[in-house]
C-alpha positions as CSV (number, residue, x, y, z in Angstrom):
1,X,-73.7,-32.3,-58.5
2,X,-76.9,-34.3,-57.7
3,X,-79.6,-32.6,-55.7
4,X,-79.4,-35.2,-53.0
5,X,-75.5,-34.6,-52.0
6,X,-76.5,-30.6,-52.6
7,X,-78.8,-30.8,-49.7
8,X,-76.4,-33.1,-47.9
9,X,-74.0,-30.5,-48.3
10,X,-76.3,-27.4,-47.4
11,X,-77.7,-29.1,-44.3
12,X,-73.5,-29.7,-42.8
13,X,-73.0,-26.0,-43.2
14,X,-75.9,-25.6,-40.8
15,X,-75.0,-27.8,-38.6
16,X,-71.2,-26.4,-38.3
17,X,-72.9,-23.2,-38.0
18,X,-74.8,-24.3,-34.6
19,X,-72.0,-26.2,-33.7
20,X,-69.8,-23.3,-34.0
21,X,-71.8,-21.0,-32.3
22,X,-72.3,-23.5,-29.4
23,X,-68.3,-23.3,-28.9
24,X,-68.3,-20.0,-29.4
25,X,-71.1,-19.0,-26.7
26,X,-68.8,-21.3,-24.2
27,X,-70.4,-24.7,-23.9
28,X,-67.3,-25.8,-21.6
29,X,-68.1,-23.8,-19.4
30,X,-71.0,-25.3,-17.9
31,X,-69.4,-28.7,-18.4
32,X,-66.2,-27.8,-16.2
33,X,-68.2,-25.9,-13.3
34,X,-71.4,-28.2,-13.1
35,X,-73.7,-24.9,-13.7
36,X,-76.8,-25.1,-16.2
37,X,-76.7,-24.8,-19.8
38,X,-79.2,-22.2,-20.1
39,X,-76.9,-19.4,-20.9
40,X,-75.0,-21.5,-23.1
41,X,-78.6,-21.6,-25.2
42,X,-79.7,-17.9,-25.1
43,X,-75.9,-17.1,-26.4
44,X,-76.5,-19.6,-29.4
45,X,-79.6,-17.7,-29.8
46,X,-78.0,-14.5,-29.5
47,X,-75.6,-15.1,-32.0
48,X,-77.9,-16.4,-34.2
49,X,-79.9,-13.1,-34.2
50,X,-76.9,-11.2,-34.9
51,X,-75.6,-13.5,-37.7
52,X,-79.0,-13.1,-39.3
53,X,-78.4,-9.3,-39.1
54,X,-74.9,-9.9,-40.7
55,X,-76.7,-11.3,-43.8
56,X,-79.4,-9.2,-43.9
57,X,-76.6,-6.4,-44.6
58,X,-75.1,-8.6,-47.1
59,X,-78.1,-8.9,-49.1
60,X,-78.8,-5.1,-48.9
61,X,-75.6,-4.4,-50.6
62,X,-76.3,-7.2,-53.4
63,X,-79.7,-6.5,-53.9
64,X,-81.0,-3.7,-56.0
65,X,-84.4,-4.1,-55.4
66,X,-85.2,-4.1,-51.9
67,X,-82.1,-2.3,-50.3
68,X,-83.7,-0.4,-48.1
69,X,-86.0,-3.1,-45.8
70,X,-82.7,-5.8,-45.7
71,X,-80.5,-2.5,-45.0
72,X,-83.2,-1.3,-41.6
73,X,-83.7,-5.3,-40.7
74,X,-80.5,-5.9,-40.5
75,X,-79.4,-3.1,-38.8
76,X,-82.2,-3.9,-36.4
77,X,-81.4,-7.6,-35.8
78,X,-78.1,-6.4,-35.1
79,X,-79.2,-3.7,-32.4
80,X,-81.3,-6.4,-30.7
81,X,-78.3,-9.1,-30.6
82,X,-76.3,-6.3,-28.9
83,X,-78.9,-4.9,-26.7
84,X,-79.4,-8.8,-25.5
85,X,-75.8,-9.2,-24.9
86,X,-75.5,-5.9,-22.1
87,X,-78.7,-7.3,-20.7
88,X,-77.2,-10.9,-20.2
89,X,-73.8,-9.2,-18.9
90,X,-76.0,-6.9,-16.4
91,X,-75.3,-3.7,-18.1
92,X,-78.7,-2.3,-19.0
């Protein structure tokens, strides 16, 4: 595979990850009761944080070196995805 279709390729995963996560957070919503898409951005956001903890796990349990720091970041990205979803719902 040539390096120009690899980063072809690597830059359509990224882009179906934000579009994904755009769905995902409701970007309808706005669209179908006139309302801002602000919320619609800090849920991509929020997602985003937590996906980034989701990985950060993932390396801690294929990496031998530096398990612990991807193991407490990752566990910490996660906490702050949550914490930021009871503070958008009113919760906290």
């Amino acid at each position: 595979m040539s390096n120009v279709s690899s980063k072809a390729l690597s830059s359509f995963k990224y882009v179906y990850l934000i579009v994904f996560f755009a769905l995902l957070s409701g970007f309808f919503y706005p669209l179908t009761t006139g309302i801002g898409f602000n919320d619609v951005i800090i849920g991509v956001i929020v997602l985003f944080v937590g996906l980034m903890g989701g990985i950060l796990l993932y390396k801690a349990t294929t990496s031998e070196t530096k398990r612990e720091i991807f193991f407490a970041s990752g566990f910490s990205l996660i906490g702050i995805s949550v914490y930021f979803i009871f503070q958008l719902t009113g919760r906290v």
